[in-house]
C-alpha angles and dihedrals in degrees: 000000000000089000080055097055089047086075097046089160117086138162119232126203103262094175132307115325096006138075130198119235099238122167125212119223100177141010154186133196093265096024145053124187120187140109153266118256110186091039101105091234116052102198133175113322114270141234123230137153116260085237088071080066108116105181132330121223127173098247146037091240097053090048089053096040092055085042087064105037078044081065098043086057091046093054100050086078099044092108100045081051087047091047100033071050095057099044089046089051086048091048086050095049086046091053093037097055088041085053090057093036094050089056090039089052086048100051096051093057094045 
């Protein structure tokens, strides 16, 4: 595990398209317990898998550089996601009006 604590900087999934800059001050083979550091309050350590790991890198500037080109990555595909959402939207409007025409068309033949 020493190789590990040599790169004691990770990013951890924040939500969709972001990660959040933790560092680890401590593992185990199943556990890592560490903080937050650009969070404003920096509470108690905290306890993760080490499966909630993203990636490790061996500072905190590196961690943060690959967060952001990670963005930039993310947002070259913001317009195939707004318009794979808008079909979708258009697919869900077209079931949803066959599914009241097919009851409509059902109770008038009732």
């Amino acid at each position: 595990m020493s190789d590990r604590i040599e790169r004691p900087w990770a990013l951890m999934r924040h939500h969709a398209g972001w990660a959040d800059v933790f560092h680890i001050d401590s593992e185990t083979a199943d556990h890592i317990t560490g903080f937050y550091p650009d969070r404003e309050t920096v509470g108690p350590p905290v306890n993760y898998s080490t499966r909630a790991v993203l990636a490790r890198y061996p500072t905190i500037e590196a961690a943060r550089a690959a967060r952001e080109g990670a963005v930039s990555e993310w947002r070259k595909h913001d317009a195939l996601v707004r318009e794979a959402e808008s079909k979708l939207h258009d697919a869900e409007k077209l079931r949803e009006d066959a599914w009241l025409n097919s009851l409509r068309d059902a109770a008038n033949r009732a």
